[in-house]
Structures are given as C-alpha cells and as structure tokens.
N, C-alpha and C positions, 0 to 999 in steps of 0.2 A: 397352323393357326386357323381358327376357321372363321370367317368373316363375322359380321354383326347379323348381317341377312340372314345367314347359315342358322347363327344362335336363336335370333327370332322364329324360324323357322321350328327348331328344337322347341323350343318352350311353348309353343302354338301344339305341338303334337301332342307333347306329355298335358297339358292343361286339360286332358280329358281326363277324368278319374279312374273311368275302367281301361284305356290306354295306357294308363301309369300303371296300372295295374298286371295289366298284361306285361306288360314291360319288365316288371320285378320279378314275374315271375317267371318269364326268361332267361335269367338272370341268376335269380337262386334256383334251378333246375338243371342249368348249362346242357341241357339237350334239346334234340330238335321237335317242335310243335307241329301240330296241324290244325287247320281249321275248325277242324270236329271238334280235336283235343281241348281246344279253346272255348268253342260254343257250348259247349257240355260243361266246361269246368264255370267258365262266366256266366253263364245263364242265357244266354244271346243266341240270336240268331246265325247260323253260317254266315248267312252275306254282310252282318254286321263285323262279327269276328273278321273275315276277309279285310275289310274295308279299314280296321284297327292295325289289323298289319303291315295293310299296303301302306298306312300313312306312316308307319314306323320302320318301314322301309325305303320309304322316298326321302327321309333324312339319312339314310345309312345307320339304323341303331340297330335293323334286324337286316340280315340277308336270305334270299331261300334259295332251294333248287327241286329239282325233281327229283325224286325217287319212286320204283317199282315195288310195290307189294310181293311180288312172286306169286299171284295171283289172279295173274291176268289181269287186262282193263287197262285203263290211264295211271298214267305214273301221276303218285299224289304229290304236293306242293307241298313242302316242307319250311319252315322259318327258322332261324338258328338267330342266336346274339351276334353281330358284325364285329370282328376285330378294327374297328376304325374307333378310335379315344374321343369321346366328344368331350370337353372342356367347356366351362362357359365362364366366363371374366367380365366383370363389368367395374374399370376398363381392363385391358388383355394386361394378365400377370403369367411370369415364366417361373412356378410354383415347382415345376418340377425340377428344373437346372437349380433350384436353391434347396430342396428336399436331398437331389444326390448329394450336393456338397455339404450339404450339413450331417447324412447319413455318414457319409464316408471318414468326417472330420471326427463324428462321435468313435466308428470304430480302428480309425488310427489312436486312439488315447489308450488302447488297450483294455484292459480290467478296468479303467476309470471311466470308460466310453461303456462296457458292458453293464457298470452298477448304473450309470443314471439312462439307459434304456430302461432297464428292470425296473429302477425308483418311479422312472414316469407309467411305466404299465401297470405299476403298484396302483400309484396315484389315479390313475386312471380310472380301474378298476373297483377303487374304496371310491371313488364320485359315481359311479354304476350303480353301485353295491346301496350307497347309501339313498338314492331314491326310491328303494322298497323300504318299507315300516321294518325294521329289525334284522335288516337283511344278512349280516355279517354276524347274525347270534345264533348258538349251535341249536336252538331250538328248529330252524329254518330248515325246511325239509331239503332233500336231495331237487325233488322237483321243483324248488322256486328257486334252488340256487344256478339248476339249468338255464331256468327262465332267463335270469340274468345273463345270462351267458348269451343265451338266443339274441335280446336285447341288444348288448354290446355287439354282437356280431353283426346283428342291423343296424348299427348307427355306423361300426367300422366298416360296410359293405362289403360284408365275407360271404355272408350269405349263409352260414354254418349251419349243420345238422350234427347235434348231439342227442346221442345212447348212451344211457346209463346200464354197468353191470353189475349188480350188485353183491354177486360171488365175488369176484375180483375186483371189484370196489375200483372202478375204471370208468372214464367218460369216455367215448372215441366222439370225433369229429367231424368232417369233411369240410373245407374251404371250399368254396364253389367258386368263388369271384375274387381272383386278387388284386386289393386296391394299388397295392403298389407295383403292379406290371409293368408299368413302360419303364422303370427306372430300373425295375429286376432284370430288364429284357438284356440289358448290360452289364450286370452285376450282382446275379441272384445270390452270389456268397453271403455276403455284404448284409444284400436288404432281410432277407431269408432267418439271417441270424439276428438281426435286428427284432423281428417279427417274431422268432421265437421268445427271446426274449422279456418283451412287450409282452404276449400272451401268458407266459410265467407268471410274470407279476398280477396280471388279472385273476389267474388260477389261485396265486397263495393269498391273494383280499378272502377269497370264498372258503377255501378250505387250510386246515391248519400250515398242508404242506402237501406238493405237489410233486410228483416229477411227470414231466413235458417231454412228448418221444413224438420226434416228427417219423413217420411211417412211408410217405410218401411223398415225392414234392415235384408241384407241377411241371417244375423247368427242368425235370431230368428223365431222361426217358421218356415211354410214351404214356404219362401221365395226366389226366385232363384236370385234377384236383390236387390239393394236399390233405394229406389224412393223417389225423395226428390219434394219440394216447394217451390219457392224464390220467395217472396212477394217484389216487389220492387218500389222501387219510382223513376220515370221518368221526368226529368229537361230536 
C-alpha cells in the first residue's frame, strides 16, 4: 500500500505536462530510453530531459542502469518502466482483491460468465464507437475505425499499436501495457480470457464480425507483449 506521502509525492511528478508525457511514452514503448532519445523526441534540452527522469525515478515509476555501446567510452544511462504498481486511492480501496473475485466468479458461471464479458465489451465498445459522428456506419473508413481502436486502447491503458492488411483484411495488434497484471500475475488463464473476450466484443461494434487470435501472450514464454490478429469482415 503506498503511504499518502508516497501518493503526494506521485502526483507532484506527473503534474508536470512534459513529465506525464515522458512518462506515457515509456509506457506505450516498453523499451529502454536515453537521454538523447528523450531530448530529441521532446524538444528539451539533455539536462532537462535528465532531470525528468531523475524525478520519475525518485518515486520508482522509472528505473535505470548502465549499459555499454560496444563502442568504447562510458557506458550510457538507460531508463526503463519500474515493475513497482503505483496505485493512488483517495481514501485506500483494495480494487484489486474485489476485481479477482469478481473476475473469477464471472468465469465459474461458465458460458453465462463468457456472454456477459463479451455483452460488457460489446457495450463498451458501441459507447467508444459512438463518440465519433457515424462511427459504426459502413461508410466509416478502415482508418477511423482503427482510430477508435487506438482510442479505446488509451483509455483501457494497453497502449496498442495496430496495422492494417488489406490483402487479408487483417488488423494485428500489440498490447504493450497490461492493465490487469498484478491480478494476471496469479491467474493469467482467468483474466487473459476474460480480456479476450472483452476485446471481441469491441472488434464486432466496428466490424460486421471478427475473429480474435491471440498470437502471443506476455505471461508465457519469454514474451514482453501480447500480439493479437483480428480477421475481419469489411461491409
């Protein structure tokens, strides 16, 4: 649980605009940064960039180490996302012991626990769908229906990148951030299929009909992402 200090201390970092920013995009990149990498990409100076970091790693949101170029010199300073869970409650809520047991309770019901994930991803999905002007009419290009996809992916903190094929009339994926990790870290069957599902139901709002092929998945192997397939059909 992390103290009130702790959370002050959090929301004092991210309160910076380009700090939140860096931040996301460590985030949806899941590899490791540099200095440069940052000051070039933000516009900043190195020793601002530095200084963004260091503050985002003195709450443990980012960790670094050294690494060697192979090129002789100083081993450079690298920054990566911290595997430590920042939570912030105001007051402290145990969000996730009620998320497992309610996950777990849906997929004990069987087929009745499988249709009302799917119904809620539906639902979900048509409330996404329907904040673009016309979004779920077959006039609506391939590329805005991505957009939405993009969208949903950033409110659900997936971070996803989709490719469109359009020989084989295919979206692929990648998850970069899985919001439900500390509960997967227990029970990846479980939540994994949960999450497929859920994302189902977003796929058939957009397109007539879908099928959903997870490719990869972070908790098995040495996998860093999940990378999925949606085969879909275009009207």
């Amino acid at each position: 649980m992390i103290k009130l200090v702790d959370t002050l201390k959090v929301t004092n970092v991210l309160s910076d605009p380009t700090r939140y920013n860096i931040y996301q995009h460590i985030i949806r990149e899941q590899k490791d940064v540099s200095v440069v990498e940052i000051s070039d990409l933000f516009n900043i100076h190195p020793n601002v960039a530095r200084l963004h970091l260091s503050k985002l790693e003195d709450v443990n949101m980012v960790t670094s180490h050294y690494s060697k170029s192979g090129k002789g010199g100083r081993p450079s300073r690298l920054y990566r996302l911290s595997e430590q869970v920042i939570e912030m409650n105001f007051p402290a809520r145990d969000y996730r012991t009620l998320s497992s047991i309610a996950l777990e309770a849906l997929m004990d019901l069987g087929e009745a626990g499988e249709r009302a994930l799917y119904s809620t991803g539906k639902k979900y999905g048509l409330q996404i769908a329907e904040t673009y002007k016309n979004s779920t009419h077959s006039a609506v290009t391939i590329q805005q229906k991505i957009e939405v996809l993009e969208d949903a992916g950033t409110i659900l903190g997936l971070y996803a990148k989709f490719s469109y094929n359009e020989e084989k009339q295919s979206i692929r994926f990648t998850v970069n951030n899985c919001p439900f990790k500390e509960i997967a870290a227990t029970n990846h069957t479980v939540v994994c299929k949960m999450h497929h599902l859920f994302l189902k139901g977003i796929f058939d709002v957009l397109f007539t009909e879908s099928q959903l092929i997870l490719e990869e998945n972070m908790f098995e192997g040495n996998c860093k992402n999940c990378k999925y397939i949606a085969n879909i059909a275009i009207v």
